[in-house]
Rosetta silent file (secondary structure, phi, psi, omega in degrees, C-alpha in Angstrom):
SEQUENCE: XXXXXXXXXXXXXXXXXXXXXXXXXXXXXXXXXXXXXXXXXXXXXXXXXXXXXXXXXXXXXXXXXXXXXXXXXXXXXXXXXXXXXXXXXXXXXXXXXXXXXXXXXXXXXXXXXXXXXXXXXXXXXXXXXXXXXXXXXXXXXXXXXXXXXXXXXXXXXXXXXXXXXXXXXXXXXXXXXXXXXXXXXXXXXXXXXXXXXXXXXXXXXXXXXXXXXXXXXXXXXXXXXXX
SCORE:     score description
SCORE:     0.000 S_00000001
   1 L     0.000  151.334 -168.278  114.043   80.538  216.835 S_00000001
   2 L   -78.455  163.994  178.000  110.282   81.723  217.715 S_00000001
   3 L   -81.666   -5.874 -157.800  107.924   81.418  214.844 S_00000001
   4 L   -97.637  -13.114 -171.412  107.350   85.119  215.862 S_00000001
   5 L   -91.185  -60.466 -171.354  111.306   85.994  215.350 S_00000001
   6 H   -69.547   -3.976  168.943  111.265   84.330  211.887 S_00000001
   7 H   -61.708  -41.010 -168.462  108.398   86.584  210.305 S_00000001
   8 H   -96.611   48.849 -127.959  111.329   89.357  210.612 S_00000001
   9 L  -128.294   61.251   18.623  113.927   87.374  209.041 S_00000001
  10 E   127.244   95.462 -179.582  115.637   90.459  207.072 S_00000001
  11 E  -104.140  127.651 -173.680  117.742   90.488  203.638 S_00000001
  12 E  -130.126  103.258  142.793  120.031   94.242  203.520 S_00000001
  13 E   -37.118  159.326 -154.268  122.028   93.770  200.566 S_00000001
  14 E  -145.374   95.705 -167.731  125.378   95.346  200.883 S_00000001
  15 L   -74.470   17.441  137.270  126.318   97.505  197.880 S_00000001
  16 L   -56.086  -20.742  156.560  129.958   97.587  198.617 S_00000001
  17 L   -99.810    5.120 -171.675  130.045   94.760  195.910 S_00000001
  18 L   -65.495  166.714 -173.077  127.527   96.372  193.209 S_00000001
  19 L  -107.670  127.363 -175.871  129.383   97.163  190.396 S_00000001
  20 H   -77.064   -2.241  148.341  128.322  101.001  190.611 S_00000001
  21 H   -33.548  -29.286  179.149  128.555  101.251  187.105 S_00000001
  22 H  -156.707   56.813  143.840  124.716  100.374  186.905 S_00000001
  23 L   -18.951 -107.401 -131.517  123.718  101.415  190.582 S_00000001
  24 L   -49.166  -46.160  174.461  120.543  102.275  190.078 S_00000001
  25 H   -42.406  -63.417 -173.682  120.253   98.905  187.864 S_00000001
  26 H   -47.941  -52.758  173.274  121.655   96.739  190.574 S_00000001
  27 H   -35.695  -49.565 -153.802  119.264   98.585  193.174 S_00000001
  28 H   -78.626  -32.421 -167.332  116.337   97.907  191.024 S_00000001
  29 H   -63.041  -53.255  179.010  117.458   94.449  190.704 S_00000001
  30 H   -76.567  -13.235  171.832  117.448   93.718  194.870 S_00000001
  31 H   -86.599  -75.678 -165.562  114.070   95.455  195.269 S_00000001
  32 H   -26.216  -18.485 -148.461  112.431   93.256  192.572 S_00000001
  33 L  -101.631  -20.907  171.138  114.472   89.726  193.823 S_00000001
  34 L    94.777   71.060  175.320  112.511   91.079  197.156 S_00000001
  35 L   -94.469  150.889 -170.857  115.632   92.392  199.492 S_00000001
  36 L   -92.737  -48.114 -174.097  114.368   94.254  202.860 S_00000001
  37 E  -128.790  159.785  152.967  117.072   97.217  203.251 S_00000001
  38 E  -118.593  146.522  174.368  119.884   98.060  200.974 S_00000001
  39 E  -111.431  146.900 -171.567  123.106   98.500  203.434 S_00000001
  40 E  -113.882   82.942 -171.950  125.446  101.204  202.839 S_00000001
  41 L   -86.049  133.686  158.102  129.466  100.513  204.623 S_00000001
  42 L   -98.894  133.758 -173.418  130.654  104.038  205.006 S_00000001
  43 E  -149.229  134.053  173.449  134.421  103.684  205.805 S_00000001
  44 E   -82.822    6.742 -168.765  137.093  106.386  206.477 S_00000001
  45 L    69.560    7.279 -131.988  140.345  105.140  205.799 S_00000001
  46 L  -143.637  -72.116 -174.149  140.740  105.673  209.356 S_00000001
  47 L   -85.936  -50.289  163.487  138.618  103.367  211.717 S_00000001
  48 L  -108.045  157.996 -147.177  139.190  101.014  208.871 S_00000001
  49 L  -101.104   24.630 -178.195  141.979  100.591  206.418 S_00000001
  50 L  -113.938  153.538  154.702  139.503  101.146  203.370 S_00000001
  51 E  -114.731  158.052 -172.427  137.350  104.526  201.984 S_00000001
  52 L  -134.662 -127.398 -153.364  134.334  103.656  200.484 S_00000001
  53 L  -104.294  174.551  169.204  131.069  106.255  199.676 S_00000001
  54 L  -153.247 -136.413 -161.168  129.641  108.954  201.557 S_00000001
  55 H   -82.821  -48.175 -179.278  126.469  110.813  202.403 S_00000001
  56 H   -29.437  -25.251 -174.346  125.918  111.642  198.151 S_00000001
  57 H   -84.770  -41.147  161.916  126.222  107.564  197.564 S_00000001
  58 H   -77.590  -60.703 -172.012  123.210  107.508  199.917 S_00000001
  59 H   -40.258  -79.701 -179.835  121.255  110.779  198.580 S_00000001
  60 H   -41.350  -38.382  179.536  121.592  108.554  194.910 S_00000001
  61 H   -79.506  -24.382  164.994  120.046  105.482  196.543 S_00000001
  62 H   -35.446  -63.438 -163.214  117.516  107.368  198.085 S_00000001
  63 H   -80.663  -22.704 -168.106  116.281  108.310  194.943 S_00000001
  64 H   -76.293   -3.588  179.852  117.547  105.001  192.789 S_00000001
  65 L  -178.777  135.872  176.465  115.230  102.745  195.269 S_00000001
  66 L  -106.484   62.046  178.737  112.614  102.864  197.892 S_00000001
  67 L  -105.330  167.844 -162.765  113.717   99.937  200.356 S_00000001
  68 E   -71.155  141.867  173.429  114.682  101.410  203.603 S_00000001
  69 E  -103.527  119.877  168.479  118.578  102.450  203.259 S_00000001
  70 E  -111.400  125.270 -149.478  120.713  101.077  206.166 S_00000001
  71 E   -98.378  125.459  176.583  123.697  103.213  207.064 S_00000001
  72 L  -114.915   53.790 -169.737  126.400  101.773  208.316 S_00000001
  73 L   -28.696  110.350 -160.563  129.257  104.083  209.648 S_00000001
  74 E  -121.376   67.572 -168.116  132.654  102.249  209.752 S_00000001
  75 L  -156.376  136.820  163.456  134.530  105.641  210.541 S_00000001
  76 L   -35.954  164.580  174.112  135.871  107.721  213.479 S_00000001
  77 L    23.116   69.027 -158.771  133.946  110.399  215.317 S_00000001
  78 H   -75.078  -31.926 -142.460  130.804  109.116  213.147 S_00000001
  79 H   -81.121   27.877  159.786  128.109  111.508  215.332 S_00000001
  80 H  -112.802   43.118 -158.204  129.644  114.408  213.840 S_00000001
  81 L  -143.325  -16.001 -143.926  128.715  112.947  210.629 S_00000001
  82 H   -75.965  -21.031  178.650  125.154  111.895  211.778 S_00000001
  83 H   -76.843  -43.614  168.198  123.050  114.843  210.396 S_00000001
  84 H   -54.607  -32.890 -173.321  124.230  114.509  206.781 S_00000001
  85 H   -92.068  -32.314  162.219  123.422  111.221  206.611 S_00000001
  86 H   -64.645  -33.338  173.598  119.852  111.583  207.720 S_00000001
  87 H   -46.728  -35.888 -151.331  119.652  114.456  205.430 S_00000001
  88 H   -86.978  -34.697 -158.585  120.712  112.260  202.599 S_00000001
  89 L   147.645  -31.048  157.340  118.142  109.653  203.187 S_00000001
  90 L   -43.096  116.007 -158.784  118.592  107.214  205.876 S_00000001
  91 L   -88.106  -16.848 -170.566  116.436  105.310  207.675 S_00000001
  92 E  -128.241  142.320  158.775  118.906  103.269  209.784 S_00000001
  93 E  -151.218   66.571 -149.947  122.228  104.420  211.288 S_00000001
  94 L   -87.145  138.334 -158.162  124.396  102.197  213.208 S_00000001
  95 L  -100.764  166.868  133.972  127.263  103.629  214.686 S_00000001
  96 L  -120.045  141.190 -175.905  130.445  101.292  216.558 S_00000001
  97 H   -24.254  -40.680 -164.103  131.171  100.510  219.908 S_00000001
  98 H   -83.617  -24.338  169.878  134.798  101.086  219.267 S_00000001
  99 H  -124.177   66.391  168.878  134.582  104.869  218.072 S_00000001
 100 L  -159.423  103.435  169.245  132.004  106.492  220.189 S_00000001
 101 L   -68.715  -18.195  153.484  132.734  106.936  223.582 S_00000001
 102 L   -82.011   28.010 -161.923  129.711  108.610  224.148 S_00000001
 103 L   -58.436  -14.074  154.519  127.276  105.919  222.707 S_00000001
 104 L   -45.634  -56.869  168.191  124.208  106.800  224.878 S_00000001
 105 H   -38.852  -52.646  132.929  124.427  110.018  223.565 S_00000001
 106 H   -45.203  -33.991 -173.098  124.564  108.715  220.086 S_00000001
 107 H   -92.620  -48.479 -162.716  122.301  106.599  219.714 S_00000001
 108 H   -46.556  -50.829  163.173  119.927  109.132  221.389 S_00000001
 109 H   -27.589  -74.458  134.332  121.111  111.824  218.643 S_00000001
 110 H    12.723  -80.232 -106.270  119.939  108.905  216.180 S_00000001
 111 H  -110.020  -58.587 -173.853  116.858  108.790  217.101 S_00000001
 112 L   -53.773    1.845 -167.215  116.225  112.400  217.416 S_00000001
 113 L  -110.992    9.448 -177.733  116.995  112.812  213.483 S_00000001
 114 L    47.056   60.134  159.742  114.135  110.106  213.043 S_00000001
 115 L  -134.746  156.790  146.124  116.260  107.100  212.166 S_00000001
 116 E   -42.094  110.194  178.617  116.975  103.810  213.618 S_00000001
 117 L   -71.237   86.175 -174.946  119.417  103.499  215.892 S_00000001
 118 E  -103.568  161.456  146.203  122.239  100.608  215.961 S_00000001
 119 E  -111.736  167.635 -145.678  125.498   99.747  217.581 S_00000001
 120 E  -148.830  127.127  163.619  127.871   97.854  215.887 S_00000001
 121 E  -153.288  141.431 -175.880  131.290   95.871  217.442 S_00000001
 122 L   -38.674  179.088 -178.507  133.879   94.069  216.080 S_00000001
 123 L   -77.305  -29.028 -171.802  134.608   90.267  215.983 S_00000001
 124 L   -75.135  -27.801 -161.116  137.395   90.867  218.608 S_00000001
 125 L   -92.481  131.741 -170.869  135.116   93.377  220.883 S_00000001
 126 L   -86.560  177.989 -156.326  133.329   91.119  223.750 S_00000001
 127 L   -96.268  -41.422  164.401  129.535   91.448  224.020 S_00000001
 128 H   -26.230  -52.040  168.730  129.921   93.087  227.500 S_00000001
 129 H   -16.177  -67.168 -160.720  131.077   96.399  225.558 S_00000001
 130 H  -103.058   12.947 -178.695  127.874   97.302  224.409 S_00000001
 131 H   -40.114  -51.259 -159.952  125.766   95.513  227.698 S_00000001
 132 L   -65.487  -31.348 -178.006  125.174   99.100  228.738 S_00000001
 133 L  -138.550   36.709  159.017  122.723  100.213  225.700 S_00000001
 134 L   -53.752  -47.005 -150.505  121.070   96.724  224.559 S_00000001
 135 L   -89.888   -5.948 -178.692  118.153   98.161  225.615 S_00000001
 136 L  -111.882  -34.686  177.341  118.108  101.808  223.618 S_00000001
 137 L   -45.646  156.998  155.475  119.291  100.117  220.371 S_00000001
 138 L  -106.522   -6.043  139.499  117.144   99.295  217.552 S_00000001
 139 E  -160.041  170.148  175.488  119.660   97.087  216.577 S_00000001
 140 E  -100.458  115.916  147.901  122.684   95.066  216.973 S_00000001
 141 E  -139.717  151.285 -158.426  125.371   94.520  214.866 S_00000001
 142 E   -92.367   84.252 -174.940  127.377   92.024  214.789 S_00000001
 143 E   -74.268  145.672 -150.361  130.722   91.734  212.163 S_00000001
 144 L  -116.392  -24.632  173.868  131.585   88.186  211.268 S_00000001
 145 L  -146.953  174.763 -179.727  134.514   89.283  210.004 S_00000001
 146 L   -47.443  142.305  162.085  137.283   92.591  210.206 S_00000001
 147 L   -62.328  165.345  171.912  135.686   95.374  208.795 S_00000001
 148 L   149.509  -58.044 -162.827  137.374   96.909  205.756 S_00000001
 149 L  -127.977  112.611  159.003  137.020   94.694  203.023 S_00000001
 150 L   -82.864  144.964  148.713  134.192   92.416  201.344 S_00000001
 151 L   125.707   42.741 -177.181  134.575   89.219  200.248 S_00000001
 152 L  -106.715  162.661 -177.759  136.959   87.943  203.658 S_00000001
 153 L   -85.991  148.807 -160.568  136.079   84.358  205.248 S_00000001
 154 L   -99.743  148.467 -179.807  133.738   84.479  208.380 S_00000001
 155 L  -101.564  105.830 -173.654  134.686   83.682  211.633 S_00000001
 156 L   -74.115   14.109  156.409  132.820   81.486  213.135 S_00000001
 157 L   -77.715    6.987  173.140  133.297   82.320  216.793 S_00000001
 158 H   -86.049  -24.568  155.389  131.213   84.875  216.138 S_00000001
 159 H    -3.360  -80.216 -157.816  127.958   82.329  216.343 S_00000001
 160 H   -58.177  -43.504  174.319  128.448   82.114  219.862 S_00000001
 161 H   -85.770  -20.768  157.085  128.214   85.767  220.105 S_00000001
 162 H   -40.533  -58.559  177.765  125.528   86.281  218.220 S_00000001
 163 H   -74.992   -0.219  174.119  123.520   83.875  220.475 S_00000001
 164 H   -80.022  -50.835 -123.571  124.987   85.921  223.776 S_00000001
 165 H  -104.995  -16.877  143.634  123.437   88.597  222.532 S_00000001
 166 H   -29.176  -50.232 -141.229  120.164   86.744  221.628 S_00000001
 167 H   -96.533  -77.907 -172.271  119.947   85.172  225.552 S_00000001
 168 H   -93.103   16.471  158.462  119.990   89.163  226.653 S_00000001
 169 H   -44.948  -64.716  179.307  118.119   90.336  224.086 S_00000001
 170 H   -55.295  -65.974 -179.690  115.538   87.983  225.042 S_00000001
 171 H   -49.716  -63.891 -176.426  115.795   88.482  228.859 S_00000001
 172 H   -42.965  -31.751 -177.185  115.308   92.423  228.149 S_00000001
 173 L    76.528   26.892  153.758  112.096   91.258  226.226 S_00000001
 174 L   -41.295  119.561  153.453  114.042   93.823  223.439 S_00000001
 175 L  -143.168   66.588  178.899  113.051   93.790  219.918 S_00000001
 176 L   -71.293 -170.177 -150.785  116.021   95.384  218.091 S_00000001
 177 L  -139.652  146.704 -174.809  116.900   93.102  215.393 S_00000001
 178 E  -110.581  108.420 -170.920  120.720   91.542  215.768 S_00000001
 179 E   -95.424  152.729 -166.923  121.845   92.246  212.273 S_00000001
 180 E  -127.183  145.298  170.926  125.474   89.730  210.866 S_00000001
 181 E  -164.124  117.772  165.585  127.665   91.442  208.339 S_00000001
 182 L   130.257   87.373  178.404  130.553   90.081  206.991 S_00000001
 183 L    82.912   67.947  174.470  131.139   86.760  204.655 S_00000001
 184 L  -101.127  102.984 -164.730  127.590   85.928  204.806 S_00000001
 185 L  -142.391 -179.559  173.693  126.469   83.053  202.137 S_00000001
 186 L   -75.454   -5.756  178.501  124.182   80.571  201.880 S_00000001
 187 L   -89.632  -80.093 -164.398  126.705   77.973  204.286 S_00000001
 188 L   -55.396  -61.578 -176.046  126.789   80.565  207.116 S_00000001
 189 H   -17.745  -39.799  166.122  123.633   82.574  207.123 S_00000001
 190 H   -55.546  -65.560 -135.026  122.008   79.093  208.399 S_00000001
 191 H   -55.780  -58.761 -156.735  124.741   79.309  211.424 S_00000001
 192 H   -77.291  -25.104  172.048  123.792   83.030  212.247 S_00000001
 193 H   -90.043  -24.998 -159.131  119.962   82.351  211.912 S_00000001
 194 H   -77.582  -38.636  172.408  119.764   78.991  214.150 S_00000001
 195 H   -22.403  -64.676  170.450  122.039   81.873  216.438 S_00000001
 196 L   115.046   46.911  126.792  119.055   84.255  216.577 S_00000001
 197 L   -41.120  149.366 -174.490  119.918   86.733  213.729 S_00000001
 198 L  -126.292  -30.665 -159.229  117.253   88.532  212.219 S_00000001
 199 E  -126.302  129.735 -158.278  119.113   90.737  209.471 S_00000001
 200 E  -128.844  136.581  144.998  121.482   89.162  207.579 S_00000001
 201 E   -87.608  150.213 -166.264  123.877   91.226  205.248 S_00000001
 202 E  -157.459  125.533  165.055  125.617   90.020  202.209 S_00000001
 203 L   -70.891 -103.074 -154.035  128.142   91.780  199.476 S_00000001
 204 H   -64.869  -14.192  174.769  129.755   89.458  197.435 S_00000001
 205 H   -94.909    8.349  155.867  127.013   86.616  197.619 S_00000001
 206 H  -121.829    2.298  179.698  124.760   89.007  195.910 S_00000001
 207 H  -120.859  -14.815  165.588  126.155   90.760  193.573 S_00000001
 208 L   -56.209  -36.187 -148.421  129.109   88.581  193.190 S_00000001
 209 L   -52.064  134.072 -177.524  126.903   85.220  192.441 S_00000001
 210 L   -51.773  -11.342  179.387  128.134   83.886  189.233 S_00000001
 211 L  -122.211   23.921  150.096  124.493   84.147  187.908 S_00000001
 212 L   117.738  155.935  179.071  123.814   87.405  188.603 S_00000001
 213 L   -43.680  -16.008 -169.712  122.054   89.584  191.526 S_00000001
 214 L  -112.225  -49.783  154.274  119.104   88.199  191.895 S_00000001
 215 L   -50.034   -6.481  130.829  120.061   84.800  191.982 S_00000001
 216 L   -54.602  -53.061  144.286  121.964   85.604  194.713 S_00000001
 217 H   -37.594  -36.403 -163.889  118.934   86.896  196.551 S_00000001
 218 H   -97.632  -26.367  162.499  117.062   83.513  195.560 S_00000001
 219 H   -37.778  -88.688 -175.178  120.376   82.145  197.255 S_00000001
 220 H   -62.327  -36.332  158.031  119.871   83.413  200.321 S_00000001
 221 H   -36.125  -54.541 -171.208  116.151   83.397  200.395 S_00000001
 222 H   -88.005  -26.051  155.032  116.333   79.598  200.276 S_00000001
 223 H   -40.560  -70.168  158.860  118.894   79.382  202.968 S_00000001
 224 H   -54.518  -30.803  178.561  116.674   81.035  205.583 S_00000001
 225 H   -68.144  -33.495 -157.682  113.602   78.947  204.279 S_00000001
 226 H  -108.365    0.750  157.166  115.537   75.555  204.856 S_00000001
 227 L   -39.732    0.000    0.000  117.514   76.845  207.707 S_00000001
């Protein structure tokens, strides 16, 4: 990895494992521990077999913390979805490959609501899929493991794609950020950075960590230093 890649080296907490009982605590906890985004999986019961939050669960983070909130839409027909969620507060809003047949369109839509634009594709979905709009994204993301659930074991063939999508990243002279989501610790996150990740999301190894949120941050922190 360039020394110029690793300046943007990216922590988005993933608040599908906060205990929401004490949001706003936990929030306060991941700005202070120094986290770069908090990520938000929105999931319909639908695209995926879970429901999670919706645009109000953003509107409250909005106000509970000012690290950029990145939206992550795990749901059918998301771009009829796309204006509420900028309303509520998002700065990022990555969409997936697999429910938007119109993803030029989308991401453009994105853009126009003055957020960051991603695509998103499964562990199963080749890197070809989304070949067609490397170049309009503002990021990539990559799932390590089925969407749905946190706290599932990562699949490590997704390395390899990660580093495809480095190679034309690279070629394009592109500098969306390839964001990893899904079983993300301090044993992969090396894997996914030597890869050429930039953004690395993680549930359960921060808010899970047996010593608390922030030592989970200080986890991960030190993974990427000695990566």
């Amino acid at each position: 990895m360039s020394t110029t890649r690793a300046k943007r080296l990216l922590l988005a907490p993933s608040i599908l494992s906060a205990d929401f009982t004490r949001l706003g605590e936990e929030l306060a906890e991941c700005e202070s521990a120094g986290a770069n985004w908090i990520h938000i999986d929105v999931m319909d019961g639908r695209f995926v077999p879970n429901i999670t939050m919706g645009a109000f669960i953003v509107e409250a983070c909005k106000r509970a913390t000012k690290l950029p909130l990145d939206i992550h839409l795990m749901i059918e027909k998301p771009e009829l979805h796309l204006e509420s969620f900028a309303g509520a507060g998002a700065n990022n809003i990555t969409v997936h490959i697999e429910a938007c047949p119109h993803i030029h369109r989308t991401l453009q839509h994105i853009k126009s609501l003055g957020c960051r634009a991603g695509v998103a594709l499964n562990p199963g979905t080749p890197v070809g899929a989304i070949e067609a709009v490397l170049g309009d994204a503002d990021q990539i993301l990559t799932m390590s493991v089925n969407p749905g659930y946190s706290g599932q074991k990562f699949i490590l063939s997704t390395v390899a794609k990660v580093r495809e999508i480095r190679k034309k990243l690279d070629v394009l002279k592109s500098s969306a950020h390839i964001e990893v989501d899904g079983g993300i610790d301090a044993q992969t996150l090396p894997k996914m950075k030597k890869a050429g990740a930039d953004v690395f999301v993680a549930a359960t190894a921060v808010f899970k960590h047996p010593k608390g949120t922030q030592a989970g941050i200080k986890s991960l922190r030190n993974a990427m230093r000695g990566a």
